[in-house]
PDB file with SEQRES, HELIX, SHEET and CRYST1 records, atoms N, CA, C and O in Angstrom:
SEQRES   1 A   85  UNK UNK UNK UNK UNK UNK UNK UNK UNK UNK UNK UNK UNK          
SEQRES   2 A   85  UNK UNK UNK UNK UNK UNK UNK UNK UNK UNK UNK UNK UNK          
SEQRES   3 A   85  UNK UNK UNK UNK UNK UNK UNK UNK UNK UNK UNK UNK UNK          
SEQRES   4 A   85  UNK UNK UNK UNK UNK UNK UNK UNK UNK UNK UNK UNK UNK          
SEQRES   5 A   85  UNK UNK UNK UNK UNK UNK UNK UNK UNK UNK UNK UNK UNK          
SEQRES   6 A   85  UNK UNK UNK UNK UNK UNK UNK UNK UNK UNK UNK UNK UNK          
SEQRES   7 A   85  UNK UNK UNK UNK UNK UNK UNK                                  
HELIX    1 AA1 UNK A    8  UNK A   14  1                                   7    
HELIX    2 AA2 UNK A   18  UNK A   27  1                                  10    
CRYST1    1.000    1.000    1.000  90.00  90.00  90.00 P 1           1          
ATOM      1  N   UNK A   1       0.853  -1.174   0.000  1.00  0.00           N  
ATOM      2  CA  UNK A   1       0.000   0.000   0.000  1.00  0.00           C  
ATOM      3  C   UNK A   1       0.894   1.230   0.000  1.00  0.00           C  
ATOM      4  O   UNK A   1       1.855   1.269   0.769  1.00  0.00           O  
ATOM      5  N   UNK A   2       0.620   2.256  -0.842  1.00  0.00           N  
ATOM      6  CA  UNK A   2       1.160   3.198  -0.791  1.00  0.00           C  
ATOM      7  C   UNK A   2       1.256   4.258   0.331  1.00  0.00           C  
ATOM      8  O   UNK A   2       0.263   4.363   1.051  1.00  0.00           O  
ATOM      9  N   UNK A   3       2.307   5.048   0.572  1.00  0.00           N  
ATOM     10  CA  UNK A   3       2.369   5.900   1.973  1.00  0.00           C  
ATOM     11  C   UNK A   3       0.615   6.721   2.187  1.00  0.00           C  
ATOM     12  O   UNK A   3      -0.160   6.697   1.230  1.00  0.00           O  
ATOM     13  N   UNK A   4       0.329   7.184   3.116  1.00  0.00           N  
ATOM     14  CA  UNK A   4      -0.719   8.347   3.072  1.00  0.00           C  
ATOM     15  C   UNK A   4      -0.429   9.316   2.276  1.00  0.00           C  
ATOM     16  O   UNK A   4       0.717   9.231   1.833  1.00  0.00           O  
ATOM     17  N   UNK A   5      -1.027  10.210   1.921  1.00  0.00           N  
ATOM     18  CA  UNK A   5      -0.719  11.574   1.584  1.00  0.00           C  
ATOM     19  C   UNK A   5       0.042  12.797   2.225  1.00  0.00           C  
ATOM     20  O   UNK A   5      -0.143  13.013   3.423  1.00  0.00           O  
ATOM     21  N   UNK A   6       0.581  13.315   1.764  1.00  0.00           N  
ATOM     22  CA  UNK A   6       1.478  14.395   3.119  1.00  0.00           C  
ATOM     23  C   UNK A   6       1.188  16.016   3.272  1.00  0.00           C  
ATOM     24  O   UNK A   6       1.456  16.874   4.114  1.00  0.00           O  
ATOM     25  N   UNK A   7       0.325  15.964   1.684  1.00  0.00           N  
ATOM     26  CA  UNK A   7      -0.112  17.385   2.198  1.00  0.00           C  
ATOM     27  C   UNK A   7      -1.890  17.560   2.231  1.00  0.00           C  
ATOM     28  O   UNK A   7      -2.584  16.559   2.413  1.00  0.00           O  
ATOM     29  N   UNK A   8      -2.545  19.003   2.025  1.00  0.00           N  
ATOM     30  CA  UNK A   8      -3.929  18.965   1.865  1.00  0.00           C  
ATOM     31  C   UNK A   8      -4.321  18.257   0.933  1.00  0.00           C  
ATOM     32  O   UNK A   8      -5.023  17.246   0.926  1.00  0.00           O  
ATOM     33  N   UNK A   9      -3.510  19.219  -0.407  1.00  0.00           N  
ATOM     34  CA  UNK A   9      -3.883  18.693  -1.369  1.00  0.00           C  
ATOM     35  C   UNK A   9      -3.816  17.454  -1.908  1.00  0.00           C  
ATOM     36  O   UNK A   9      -4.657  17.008  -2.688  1.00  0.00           O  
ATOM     37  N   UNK A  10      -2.885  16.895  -1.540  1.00  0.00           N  
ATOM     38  CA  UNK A  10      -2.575  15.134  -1.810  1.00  0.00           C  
ATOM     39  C   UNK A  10      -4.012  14.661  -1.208  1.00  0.00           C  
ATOM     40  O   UNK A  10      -4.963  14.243  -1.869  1.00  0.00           O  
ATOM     41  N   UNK A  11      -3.950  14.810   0.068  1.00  0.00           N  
ATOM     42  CA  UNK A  11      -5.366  14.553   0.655  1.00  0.00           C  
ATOM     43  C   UNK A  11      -6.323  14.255  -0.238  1.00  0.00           C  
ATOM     44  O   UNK A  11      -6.641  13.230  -0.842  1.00  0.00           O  
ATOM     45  N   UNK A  12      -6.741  15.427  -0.198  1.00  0.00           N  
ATOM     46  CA  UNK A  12      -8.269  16.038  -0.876  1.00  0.00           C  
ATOM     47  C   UNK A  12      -7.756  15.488  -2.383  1.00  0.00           C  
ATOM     48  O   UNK A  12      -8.647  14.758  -2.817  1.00  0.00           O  
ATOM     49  N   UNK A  13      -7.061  15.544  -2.975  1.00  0.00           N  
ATOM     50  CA  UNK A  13      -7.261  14.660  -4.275  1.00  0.00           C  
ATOM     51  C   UNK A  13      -7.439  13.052  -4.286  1.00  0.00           C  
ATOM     52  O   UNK A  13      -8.209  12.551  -5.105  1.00  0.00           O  
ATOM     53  N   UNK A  14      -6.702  12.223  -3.344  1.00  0.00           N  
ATOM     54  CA  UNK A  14      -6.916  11.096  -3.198  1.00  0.00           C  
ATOM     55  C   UNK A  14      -8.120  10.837  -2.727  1.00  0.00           C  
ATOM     56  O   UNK A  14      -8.898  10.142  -3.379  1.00  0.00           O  
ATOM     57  N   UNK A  15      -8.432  11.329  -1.592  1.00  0.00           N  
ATOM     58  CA  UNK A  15     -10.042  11.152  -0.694  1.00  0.00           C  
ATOM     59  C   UNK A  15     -10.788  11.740  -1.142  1.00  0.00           C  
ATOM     60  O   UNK A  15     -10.960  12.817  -0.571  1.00  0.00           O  
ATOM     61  N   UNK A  16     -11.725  11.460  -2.432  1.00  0.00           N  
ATOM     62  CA  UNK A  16     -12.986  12.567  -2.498  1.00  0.00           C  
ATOM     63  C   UNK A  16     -13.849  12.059  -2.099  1.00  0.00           C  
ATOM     64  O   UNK A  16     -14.967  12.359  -2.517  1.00  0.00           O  
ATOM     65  N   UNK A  17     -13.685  11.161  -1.205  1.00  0.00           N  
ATOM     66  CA  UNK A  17     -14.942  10.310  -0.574  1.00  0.00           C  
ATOM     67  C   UNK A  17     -14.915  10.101   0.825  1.00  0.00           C  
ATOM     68  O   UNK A  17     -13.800  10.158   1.343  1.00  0.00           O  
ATOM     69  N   UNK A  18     -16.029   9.837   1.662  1.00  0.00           N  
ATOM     70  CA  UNK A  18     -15.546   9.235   2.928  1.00  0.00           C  
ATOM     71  C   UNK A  18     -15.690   7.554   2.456  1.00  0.00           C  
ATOM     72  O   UNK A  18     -15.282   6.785   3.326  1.00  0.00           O  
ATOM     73  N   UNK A  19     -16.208   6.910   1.212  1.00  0.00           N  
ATOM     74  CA  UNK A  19     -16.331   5.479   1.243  1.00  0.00           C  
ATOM     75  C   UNK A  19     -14.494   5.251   0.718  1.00  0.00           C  
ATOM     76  O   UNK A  19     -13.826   4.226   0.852  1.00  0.00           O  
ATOM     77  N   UNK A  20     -14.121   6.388   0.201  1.00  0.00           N  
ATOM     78  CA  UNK A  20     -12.589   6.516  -0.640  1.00  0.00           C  
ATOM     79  C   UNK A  20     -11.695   5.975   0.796  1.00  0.00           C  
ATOM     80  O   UNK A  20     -10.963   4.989   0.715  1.00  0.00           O  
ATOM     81  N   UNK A  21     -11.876   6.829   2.234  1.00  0.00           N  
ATOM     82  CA  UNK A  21     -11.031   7.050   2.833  1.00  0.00           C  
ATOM     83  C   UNK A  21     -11.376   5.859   3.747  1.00  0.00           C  
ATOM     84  O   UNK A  21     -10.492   5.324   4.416  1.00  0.00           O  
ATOM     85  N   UNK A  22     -12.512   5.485   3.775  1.00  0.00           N  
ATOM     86  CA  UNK A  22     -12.918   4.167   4.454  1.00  0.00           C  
ATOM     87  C   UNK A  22     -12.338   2.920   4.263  1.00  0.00           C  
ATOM     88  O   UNK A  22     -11.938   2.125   5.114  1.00  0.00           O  
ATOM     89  N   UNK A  23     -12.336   2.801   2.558  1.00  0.00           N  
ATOM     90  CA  UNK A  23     -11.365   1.593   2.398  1.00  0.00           C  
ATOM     91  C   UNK A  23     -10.149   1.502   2.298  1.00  0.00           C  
ATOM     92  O   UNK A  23      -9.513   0.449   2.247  1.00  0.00           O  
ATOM     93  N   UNK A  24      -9.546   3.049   2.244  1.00  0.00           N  
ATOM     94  CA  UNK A  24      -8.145   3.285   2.390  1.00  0.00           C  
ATOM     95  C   UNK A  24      -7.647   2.598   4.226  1.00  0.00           C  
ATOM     96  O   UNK A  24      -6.671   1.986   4.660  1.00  0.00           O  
ATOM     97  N   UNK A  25      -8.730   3.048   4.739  1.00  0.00           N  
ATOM     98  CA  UNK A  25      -8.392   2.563   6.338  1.00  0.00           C  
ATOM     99  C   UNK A  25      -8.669   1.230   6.478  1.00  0.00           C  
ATOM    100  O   UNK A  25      -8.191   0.742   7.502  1.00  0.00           O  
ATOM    101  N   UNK A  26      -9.451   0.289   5.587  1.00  0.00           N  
ATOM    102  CA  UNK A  26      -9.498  -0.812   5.695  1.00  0.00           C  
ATOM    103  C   UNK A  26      -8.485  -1.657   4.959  1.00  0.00           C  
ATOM    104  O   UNK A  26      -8.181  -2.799   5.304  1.00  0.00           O  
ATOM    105  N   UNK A  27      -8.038  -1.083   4.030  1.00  0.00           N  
ATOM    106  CA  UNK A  27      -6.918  -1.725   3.591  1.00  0.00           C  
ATOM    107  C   UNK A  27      -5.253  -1.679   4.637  1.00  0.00           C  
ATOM    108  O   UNK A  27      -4.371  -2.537   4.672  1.00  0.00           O  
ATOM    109  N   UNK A  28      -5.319  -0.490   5.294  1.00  0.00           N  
ATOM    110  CA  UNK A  28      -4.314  -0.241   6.526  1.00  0.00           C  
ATOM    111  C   UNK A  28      -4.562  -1.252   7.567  1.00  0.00           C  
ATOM    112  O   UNK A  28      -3.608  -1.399   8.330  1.00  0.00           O  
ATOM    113  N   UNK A  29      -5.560  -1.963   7.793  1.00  0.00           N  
ATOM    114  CA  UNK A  29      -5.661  -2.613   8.815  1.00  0.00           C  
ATOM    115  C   UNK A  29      -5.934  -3.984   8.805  1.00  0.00           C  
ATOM    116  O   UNK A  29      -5.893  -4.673   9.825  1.00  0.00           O  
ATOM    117  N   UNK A  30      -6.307  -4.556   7.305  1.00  0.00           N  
ATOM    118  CA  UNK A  30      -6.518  -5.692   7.066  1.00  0.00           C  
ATOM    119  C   UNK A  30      -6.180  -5.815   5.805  1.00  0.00           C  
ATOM    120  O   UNK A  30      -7.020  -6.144   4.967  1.00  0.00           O  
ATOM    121  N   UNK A  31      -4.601  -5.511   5.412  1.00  0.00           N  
ATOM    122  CA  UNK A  31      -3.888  -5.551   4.123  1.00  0.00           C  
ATOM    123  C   UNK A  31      -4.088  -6.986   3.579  1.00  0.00           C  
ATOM    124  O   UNK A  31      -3.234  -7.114   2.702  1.00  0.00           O  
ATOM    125  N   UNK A  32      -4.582  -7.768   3.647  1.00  0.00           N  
ATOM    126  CA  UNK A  32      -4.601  -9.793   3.823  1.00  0.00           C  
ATOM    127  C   UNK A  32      -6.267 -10.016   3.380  1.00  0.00           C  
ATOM    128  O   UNK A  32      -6.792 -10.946   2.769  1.00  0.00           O  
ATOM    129  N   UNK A  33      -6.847  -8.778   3.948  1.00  0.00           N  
ATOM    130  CA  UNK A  33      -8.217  -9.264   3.939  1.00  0.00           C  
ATOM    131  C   UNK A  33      -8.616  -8.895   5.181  1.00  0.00           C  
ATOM    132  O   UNK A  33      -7.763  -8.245   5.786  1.00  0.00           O  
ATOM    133  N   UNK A  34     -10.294  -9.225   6.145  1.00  0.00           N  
ATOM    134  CA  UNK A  34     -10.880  -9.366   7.472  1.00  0.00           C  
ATOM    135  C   UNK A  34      -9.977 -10.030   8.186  1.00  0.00           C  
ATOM    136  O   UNK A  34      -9.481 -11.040   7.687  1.00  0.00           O  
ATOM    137  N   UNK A  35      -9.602  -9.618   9.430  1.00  0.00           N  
ATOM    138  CA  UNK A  35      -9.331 -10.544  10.396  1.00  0.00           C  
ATOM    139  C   UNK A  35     -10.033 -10.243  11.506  1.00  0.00           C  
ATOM    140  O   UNK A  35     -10.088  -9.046  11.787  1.00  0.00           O  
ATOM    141  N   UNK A  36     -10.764 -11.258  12.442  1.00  0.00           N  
ATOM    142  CA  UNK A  36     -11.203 -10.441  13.706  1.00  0.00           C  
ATOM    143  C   UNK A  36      -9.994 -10.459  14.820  1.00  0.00           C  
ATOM    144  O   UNK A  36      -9.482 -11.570  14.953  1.00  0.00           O  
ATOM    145  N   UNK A  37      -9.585  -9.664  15.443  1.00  0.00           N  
ATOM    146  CA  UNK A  37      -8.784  -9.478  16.541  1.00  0.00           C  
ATOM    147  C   UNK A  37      -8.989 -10.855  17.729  1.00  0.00           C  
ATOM    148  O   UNK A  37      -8.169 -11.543  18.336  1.00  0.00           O  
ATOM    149  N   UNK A  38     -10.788 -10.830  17.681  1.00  0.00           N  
ATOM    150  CA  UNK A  38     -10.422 -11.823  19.009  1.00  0.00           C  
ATOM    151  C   UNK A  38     -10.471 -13.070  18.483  1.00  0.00           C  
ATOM    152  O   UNK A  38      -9.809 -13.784  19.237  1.00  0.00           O  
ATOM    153  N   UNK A  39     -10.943 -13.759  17.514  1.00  0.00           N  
ATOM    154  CA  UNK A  39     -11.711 -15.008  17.079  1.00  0.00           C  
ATOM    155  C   UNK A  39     -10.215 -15.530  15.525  1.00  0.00           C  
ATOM    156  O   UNK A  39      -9.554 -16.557  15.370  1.00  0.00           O  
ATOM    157  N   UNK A  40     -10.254 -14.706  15.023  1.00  0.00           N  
ATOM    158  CA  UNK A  40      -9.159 -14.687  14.149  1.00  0.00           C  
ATOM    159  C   UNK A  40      -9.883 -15.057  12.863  1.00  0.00           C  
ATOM    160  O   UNK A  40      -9.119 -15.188  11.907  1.00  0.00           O  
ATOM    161  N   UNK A  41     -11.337 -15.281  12.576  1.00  0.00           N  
ATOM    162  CA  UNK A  41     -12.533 -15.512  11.468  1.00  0.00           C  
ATOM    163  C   UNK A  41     -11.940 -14.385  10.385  1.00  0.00           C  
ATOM    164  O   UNK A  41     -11.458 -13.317  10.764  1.00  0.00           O  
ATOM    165  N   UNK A  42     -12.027 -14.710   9.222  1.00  0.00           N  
ATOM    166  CA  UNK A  42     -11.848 -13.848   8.223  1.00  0.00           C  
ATOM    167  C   UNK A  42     -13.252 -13.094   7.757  1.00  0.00           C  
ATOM    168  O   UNK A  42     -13.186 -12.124   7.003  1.00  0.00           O  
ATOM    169  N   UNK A  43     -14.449 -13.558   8.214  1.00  0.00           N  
ATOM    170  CA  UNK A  43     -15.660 -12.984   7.541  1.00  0.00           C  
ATOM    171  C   UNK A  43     -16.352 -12.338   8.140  1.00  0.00           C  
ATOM    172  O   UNK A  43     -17.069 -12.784   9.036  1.00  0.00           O  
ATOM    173  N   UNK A  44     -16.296 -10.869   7.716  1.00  0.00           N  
ATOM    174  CA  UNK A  44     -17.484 -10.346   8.626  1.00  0.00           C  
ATOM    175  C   UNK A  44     -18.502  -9.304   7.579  1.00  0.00           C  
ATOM    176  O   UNK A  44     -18.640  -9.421   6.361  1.00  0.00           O  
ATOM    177  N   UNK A  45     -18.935  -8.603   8.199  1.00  0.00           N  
ATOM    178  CA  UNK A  45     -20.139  -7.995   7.063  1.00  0.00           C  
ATOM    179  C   UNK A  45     -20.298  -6.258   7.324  1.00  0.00           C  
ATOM    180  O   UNK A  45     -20.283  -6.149   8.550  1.00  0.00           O  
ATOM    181  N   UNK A  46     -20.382  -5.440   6.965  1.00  0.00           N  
ATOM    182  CA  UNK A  46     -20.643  -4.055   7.615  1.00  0.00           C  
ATOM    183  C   UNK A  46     -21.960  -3.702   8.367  1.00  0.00           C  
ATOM    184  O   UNK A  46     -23.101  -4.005   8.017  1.00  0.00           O  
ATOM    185  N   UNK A  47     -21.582  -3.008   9.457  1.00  0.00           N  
ATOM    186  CA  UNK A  47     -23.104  -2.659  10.278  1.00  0.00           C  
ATOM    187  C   UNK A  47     -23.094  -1.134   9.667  1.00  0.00           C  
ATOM    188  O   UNK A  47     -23.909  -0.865   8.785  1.00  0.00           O  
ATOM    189  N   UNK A  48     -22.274  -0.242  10.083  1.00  0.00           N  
ATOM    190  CA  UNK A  48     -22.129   1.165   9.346  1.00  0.00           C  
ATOM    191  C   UNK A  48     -20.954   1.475   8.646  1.00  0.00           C  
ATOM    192  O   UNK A  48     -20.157   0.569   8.405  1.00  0.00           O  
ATOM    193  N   UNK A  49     -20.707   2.756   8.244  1.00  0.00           N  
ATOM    194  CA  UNK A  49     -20.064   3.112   7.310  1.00  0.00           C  
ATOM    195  C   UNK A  49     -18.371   2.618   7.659  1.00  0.00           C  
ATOM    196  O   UNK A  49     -17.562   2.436   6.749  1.00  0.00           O  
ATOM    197  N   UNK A  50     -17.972   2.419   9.371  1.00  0.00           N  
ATOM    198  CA  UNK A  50     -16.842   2.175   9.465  1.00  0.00           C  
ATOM    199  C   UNK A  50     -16.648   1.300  10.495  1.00  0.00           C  
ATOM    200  O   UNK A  50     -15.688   1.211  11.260  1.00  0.00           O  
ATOM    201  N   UNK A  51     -17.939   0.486  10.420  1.00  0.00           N  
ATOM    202  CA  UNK A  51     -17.641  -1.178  11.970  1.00  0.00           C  
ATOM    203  C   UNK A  51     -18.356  -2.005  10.901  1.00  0.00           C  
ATOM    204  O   UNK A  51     -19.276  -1.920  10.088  1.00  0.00           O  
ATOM    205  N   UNK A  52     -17.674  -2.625  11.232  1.00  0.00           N  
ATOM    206  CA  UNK A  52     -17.630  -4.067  10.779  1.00  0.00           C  
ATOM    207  C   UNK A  52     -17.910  -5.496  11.768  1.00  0.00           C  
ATOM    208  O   UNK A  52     -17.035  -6.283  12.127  1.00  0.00           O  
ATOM    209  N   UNK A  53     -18.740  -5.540  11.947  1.00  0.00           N  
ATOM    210  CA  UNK A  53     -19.063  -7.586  12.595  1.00  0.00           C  
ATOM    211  C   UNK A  53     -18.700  -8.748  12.130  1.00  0.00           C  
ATOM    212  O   UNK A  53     -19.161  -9.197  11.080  1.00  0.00           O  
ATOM    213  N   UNK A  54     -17.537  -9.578  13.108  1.00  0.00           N  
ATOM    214  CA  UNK A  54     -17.246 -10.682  13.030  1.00  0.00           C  
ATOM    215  C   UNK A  54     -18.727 -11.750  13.084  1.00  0.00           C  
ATOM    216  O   UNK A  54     -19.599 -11.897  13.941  1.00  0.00           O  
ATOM    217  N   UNK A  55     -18.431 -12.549  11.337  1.00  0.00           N  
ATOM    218  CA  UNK A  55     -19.254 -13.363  11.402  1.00  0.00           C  
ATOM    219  C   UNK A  55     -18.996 -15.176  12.441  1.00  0.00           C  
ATOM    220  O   UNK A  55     -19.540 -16.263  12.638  1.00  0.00           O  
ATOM    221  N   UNK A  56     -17.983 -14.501  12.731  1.00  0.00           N  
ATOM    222  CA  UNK A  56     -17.331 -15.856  13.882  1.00  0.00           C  
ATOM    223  C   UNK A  56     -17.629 -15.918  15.634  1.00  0.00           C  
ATOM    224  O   UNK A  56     -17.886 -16.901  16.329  1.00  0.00           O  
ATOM    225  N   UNK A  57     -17.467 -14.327  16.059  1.00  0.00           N  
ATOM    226  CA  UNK A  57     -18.150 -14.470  17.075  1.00  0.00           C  
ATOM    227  C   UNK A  57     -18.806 -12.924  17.419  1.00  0.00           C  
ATOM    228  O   UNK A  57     -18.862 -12.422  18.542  1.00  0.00           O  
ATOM    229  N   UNK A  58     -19.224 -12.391  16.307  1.00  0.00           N  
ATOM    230  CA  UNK A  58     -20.325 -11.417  16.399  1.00  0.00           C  
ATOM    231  C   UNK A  58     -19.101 -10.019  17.389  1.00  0.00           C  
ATOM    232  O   UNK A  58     -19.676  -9.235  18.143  1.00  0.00           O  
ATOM    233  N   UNK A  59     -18.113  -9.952  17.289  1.00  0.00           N  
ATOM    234  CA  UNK A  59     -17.212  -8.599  17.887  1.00  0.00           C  
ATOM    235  C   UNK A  59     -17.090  -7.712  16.592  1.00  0.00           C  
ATOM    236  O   UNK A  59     -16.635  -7.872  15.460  1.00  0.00           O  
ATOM    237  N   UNK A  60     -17.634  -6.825  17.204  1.00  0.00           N  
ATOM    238  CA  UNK A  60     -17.769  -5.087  16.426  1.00  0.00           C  
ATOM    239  C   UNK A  60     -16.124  -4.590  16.411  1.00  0.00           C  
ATOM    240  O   UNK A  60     -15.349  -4.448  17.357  1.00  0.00           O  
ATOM    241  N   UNK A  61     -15.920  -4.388  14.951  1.00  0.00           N  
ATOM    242  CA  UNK A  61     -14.451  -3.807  15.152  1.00  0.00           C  
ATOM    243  C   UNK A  61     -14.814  -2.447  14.169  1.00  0.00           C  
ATOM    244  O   UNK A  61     -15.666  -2.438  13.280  1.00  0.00           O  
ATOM    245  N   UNK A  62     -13.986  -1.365  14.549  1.00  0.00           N  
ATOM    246  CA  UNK A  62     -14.324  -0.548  13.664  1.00  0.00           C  
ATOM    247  C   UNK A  62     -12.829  -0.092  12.572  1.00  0.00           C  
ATOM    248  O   UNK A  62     -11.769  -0.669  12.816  1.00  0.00           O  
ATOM    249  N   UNK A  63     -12.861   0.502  11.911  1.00  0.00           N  
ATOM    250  CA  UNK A  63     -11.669   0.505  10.795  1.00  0.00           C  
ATOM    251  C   UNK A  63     -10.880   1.933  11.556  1.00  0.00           C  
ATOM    252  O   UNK A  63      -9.765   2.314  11.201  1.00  0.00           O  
ATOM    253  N   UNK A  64     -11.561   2.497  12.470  1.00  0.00           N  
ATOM    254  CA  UNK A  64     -11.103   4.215  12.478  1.00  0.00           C  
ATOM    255  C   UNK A  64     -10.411   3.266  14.181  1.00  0.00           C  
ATOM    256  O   UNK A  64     -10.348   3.944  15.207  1.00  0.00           O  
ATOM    257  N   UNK A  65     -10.163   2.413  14.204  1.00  0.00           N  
ATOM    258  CA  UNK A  65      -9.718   1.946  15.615  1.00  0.00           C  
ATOM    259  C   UNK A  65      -7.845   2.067  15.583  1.00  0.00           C  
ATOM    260  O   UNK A  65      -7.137   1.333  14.892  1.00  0.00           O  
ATOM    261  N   UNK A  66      -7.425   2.969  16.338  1.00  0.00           N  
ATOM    262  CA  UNK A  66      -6.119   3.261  16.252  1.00  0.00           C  
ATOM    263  C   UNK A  66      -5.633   4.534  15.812  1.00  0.00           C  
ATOM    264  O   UNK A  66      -4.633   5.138  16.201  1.00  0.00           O  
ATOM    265  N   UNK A  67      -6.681   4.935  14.742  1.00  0.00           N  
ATOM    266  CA  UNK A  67      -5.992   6.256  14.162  1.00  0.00           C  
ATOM    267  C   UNK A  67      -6.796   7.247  15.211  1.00  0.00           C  
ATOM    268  O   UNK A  67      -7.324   7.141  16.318  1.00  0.00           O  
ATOM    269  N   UNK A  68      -6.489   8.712  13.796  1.00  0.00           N  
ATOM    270  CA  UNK A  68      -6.794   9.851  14.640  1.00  0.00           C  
ATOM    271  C   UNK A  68      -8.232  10.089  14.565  1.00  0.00           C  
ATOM    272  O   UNK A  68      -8.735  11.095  15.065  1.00  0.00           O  
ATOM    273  N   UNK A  69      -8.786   9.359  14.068  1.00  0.00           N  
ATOM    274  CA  UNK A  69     -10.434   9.726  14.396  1.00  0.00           C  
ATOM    275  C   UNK A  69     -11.125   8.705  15.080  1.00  0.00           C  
ATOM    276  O   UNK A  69     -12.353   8.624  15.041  1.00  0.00           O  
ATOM    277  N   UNK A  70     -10.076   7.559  15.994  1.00  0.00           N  
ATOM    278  CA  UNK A  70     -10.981   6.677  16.901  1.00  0.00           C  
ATOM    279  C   UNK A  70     -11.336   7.570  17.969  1.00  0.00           C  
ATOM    280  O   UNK A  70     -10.536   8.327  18.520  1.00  0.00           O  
ATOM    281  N   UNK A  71     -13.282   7.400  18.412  1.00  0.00           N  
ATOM    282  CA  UNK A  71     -13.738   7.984  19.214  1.00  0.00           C  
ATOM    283  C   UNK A  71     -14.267   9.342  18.966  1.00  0.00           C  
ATOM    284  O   UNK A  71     -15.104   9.795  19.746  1.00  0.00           O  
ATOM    285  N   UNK A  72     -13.840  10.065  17.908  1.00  0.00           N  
ATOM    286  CA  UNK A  72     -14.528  11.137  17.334  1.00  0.00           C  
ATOM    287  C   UNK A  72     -15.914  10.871  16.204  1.00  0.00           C  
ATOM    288  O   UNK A  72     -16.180   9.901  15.495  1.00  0.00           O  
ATOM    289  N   UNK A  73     -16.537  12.031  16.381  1.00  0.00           N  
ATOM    290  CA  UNK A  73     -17.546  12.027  15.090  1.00  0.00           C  
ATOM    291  C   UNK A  73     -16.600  13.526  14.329  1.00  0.00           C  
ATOM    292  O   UNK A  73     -16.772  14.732  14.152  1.00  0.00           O  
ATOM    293  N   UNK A  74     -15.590  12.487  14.077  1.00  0.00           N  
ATOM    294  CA  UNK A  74     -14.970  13.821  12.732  1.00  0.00           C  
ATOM    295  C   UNK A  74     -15.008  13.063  11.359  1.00  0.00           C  
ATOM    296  O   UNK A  74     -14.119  12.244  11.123  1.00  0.00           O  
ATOM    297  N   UNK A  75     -15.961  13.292  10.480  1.00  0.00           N  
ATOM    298  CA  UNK A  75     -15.506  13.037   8.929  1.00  0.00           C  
ATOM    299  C   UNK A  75     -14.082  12.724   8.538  1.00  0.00           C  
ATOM    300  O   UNK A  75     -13.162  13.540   8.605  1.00  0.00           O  
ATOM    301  N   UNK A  76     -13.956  11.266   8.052  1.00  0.00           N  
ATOM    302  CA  UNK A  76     -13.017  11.096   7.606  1.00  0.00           C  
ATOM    303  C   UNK A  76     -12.183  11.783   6.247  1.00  0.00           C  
ATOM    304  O   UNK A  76     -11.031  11.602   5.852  1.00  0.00           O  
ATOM    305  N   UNK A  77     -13.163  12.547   5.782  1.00  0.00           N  
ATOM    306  CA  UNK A  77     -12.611  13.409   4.771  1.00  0.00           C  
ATOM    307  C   UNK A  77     -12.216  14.700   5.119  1.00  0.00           C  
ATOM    308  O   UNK A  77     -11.862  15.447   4.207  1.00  0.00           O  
ATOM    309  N   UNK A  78     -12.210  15.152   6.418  1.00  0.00           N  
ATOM    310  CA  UNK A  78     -12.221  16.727   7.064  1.00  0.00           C  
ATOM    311  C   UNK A  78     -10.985  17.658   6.506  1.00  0.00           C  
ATOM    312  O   UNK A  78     -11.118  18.870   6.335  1.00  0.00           O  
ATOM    313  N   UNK A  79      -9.691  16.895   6.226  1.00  0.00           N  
ATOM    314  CA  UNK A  79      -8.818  18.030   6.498  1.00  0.00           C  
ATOM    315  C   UNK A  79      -7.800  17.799   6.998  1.00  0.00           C  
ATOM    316  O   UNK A  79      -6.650  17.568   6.623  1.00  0.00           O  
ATOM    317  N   UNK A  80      -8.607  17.926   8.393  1.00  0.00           N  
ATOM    318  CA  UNK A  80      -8.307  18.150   9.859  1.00  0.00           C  
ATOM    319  C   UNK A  80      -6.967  16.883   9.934  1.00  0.00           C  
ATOM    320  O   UNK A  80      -6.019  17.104  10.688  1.00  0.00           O  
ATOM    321  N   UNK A  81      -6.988  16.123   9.443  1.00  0.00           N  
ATOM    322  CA  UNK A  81      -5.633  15.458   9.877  1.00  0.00           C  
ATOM    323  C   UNK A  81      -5.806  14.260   8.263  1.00  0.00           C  
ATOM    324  O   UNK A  81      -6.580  14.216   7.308  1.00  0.00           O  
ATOM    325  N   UNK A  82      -4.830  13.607   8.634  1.00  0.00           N  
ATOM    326  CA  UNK A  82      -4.472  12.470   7.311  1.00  0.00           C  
ATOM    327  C   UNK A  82      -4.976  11.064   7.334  1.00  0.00           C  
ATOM    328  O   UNK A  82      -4.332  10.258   8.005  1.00  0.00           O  
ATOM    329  N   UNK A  83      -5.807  10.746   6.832  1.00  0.00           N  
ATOM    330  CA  UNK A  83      -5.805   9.426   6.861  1.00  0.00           C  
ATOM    331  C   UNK A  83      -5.505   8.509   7.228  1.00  0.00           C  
ATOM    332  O   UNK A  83      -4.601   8.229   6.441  1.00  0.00           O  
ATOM    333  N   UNK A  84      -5.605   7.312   8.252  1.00  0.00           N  
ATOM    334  CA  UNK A  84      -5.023   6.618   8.431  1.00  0.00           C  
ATOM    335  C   UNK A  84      -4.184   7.316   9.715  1.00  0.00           C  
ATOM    336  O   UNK A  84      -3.280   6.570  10.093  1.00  0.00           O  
ATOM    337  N   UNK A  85      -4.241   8.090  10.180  1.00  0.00           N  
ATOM    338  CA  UNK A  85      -3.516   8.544  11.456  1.00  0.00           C  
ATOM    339  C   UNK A  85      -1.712   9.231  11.492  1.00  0.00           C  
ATOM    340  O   UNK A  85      -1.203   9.574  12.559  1.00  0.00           O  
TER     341      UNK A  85                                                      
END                                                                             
């Protein structure tokens, strides 16, 4: 996978999406494919735009887990910081 972006504009040209920057963060975290953290199941399904449910033992993981927008309601397209953390 290629580095993040380093400036705005790199940004905002790569991300014109939040589904853009969503799978950019899902590819950062499950470069292989799904894995669940606790169960180790490869299959899970989306509940919203950025958690995901293990179809192995039903644990909610979300893709924004680690970076700079775990725990915020900030748009992953904001700006405000880079992708991927």
């Amino acid at each position: 996978m290629e580095d993040c972006p380093r400036t705005l504009a790199e940004f905002e040209a790569r991300f014109r999406s939040e589904q853009a920057c969503r799978e950019y963060l899902f590819q950062l975290r499950w470069p292989e494919g799904f894995r669940c953290p606790r169960c180790g199941a490869a299959k899970a399904w989306p509940l919203r735009s950025v958690l995901w449910q293990c179809a192995g033992c039903d644990r909610q993981v979300s893709v924004t887990a680690g970076t700079i927008f775990q725990d915020t309601h900030t748009p992953l397209t904001s700006g405000s910081g880079r992708c991927g953390g």
